[in-house]
Backbone as CSV, one residue per row, in Angstrom:
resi,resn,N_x,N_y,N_z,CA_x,CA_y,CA_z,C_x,C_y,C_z
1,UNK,-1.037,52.454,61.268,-2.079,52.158,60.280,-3.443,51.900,60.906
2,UNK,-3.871,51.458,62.367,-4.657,51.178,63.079,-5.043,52.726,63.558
3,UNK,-4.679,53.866,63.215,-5.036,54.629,63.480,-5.074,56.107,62.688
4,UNK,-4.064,55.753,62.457,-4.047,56.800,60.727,-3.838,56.468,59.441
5,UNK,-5.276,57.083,58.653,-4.705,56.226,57.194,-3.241,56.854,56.425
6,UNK,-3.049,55.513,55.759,-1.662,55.179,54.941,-0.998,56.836,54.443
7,UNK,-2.372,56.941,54.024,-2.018,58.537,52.775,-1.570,59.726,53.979
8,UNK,-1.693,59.304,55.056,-1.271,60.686,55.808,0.305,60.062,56.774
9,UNK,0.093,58.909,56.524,1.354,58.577,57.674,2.697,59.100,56.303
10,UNK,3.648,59.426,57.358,5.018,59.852,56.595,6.314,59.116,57.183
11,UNK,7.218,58.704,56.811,8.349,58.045,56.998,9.259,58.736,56.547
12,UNK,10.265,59.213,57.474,11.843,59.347,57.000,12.682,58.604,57.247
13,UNK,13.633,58.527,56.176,14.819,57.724,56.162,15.675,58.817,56.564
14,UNK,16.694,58.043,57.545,17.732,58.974,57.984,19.218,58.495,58.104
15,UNK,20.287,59.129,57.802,21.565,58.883,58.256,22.456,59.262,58.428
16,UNK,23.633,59.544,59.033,24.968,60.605,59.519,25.635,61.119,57.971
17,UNK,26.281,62.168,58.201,26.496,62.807,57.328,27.309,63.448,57.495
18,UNK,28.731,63.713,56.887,29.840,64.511,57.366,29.354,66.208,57.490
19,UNK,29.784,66.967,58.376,29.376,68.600,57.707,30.258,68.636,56.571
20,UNK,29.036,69.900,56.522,29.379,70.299,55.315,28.676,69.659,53.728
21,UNK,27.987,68.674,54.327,27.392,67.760,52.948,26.416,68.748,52.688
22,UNK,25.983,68.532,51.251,24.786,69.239,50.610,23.699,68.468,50.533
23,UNK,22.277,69.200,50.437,21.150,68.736,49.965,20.741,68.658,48.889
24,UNK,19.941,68.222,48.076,19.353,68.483,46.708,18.063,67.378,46.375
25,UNK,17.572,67.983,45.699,16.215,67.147,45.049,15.337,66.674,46.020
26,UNK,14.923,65.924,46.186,13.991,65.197,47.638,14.655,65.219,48.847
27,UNK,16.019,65.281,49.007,16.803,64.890,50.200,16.980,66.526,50.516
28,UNK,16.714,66.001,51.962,17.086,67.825,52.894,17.990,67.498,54.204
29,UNK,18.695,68.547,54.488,19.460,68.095,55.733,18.397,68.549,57.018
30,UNK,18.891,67.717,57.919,18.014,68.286,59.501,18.731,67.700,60.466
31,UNK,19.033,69.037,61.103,20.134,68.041,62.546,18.921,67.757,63.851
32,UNK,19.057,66.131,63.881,18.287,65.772,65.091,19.008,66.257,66.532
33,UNK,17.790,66.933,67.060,18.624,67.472,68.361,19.249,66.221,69.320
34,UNK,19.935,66.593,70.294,20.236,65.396,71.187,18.908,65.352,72.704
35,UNK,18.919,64.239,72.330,17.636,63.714,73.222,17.694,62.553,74.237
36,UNK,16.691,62.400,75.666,16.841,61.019,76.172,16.103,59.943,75.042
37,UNK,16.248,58.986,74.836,14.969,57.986,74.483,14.758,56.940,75.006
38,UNK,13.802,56.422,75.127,13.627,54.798,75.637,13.498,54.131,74.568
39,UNK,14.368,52.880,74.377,14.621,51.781,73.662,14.501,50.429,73.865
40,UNK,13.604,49.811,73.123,13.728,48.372,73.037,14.239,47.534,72.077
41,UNK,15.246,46.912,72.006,16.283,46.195,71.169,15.096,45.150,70.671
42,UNK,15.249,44.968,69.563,14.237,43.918,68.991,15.386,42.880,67.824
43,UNK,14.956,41.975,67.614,15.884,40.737,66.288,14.288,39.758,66.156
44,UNK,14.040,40.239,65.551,13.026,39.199,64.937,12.094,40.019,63.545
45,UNK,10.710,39.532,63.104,10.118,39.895,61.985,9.469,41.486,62.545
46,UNK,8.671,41.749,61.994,7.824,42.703,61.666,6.337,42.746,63.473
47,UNK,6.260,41.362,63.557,5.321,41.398,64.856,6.070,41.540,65.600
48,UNK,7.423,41.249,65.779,8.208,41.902,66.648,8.286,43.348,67.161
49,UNK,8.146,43.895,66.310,8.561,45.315,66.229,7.209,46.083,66.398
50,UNK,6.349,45.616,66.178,4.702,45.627,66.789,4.346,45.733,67.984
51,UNK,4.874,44.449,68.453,4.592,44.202,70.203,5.327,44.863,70.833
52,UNK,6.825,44.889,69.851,8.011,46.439,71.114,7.173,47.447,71.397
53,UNK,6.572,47.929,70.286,5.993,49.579,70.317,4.908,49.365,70.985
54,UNK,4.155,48.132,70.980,2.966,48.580,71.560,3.184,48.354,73.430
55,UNK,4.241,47.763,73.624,4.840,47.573,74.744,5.037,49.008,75.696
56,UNK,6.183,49.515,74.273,6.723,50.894,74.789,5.547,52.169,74.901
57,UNK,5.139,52.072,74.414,3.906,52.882,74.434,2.641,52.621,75.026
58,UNK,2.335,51.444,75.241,0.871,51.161,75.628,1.398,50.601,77.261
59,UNK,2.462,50.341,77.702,2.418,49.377,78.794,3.932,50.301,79.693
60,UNK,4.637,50.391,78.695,5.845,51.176,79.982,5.531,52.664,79.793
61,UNK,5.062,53.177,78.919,5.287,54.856,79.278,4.199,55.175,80.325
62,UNK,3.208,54.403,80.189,1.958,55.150,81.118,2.524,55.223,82.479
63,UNK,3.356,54.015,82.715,4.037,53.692,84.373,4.988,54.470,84.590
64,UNK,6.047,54.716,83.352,6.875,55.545,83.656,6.891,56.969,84.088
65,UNK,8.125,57.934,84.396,8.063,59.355,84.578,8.286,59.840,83.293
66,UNK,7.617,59.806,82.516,8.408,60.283,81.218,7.017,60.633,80.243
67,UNK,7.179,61.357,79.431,6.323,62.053,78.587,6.963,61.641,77.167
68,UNK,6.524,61.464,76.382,6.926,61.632,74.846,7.126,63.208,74.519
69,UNK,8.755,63.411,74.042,9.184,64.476,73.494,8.857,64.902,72.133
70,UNK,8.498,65.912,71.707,8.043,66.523,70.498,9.391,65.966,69.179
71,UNK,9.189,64.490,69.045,10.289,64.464,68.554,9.837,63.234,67.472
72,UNK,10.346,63.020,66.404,9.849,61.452,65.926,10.026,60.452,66.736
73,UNK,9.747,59.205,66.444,10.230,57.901,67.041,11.054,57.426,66.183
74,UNK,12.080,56.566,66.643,12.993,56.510,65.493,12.971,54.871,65.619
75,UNK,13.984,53.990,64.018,13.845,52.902,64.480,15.476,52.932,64.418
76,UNK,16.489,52.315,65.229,18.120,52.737,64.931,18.707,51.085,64.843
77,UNK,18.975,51.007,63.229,19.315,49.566,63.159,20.681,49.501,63.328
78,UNK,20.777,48.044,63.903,22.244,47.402,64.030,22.186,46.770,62.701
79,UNK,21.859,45.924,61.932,21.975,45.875,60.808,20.800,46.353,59.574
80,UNK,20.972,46.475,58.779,20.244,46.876,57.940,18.877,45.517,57.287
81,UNK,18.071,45.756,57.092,17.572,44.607,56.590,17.509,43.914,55.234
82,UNK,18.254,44.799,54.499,18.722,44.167,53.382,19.737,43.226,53.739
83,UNK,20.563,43.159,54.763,21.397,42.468,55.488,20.467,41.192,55.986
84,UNK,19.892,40.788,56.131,19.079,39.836,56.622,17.965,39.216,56.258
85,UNK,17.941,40.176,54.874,16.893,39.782,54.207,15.357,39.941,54.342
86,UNK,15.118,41.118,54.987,13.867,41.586,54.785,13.063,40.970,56.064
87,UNK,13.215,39.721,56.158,12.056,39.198,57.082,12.520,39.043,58.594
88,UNK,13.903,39.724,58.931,14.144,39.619,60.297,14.734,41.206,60.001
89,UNK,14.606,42.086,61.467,15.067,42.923,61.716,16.017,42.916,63.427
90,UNK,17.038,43.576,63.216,17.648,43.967,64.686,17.861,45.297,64.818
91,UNK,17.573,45.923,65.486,17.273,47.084,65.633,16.518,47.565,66.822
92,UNK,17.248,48.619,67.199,16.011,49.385,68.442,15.301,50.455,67.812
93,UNK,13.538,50.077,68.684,12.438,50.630,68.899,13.105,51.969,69.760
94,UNK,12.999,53.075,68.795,13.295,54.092,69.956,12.034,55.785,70.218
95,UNK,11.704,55.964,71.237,11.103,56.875,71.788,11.497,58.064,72.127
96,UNK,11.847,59.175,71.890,12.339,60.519,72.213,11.197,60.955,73.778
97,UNK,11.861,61.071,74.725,11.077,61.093,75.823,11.608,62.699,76.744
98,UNK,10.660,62.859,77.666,11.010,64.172,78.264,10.412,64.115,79.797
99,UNK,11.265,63.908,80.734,10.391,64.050,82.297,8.947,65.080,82.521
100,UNK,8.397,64.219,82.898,6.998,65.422,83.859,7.583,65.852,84.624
């Protein structure tokens, strides 16, 4: 949001799916390829998950060997936050990455 307005950012929701399932109406299938990523496990609110990314991105990738892969960033929860009620999340910050 600090960098692109609201009306252009896009969010997908994603989740496993037996083959063979169908698509319809708003929902489309897409198989995520298999990828490395770098992950940071996070359990706390919303600034949590702020400071991961800006961590992972602003402070370990520059040091690292690694490039960001043409890929989304994903967030991959251990629980859901309806599970917890909205104001805590656990879940990893994850990065689709690719060696220089």
């Amino acid at each position: 949001p600090e960098v692109t307005p609201l009306r252009l950012c896009r969010f997908d929701w994603s989740i496993s799916v037996p083959v063979g399932a169908k698509a319809g109406g708003e929902v489309r299938l897409r198989t995520q390829p298999a990828c490395r990523i770098a992950a940071i496990h996070i359990c706390g609110d919303v600034t949590q998950e702020y400071l991961a990314l800006q961590y992972l991105l602003l402070a370990w990738l520059p040091r690292s060997r690694y490039l960001p892969a043409n890929l989304p960033m994903m967030e991959i929860y251990h629980k859901q936050p309806a599970e917890l009620g909205w104001a805590t999340y656990d879940m990893e910050c994850a990065l689709p990455i690719t060696t220089l």
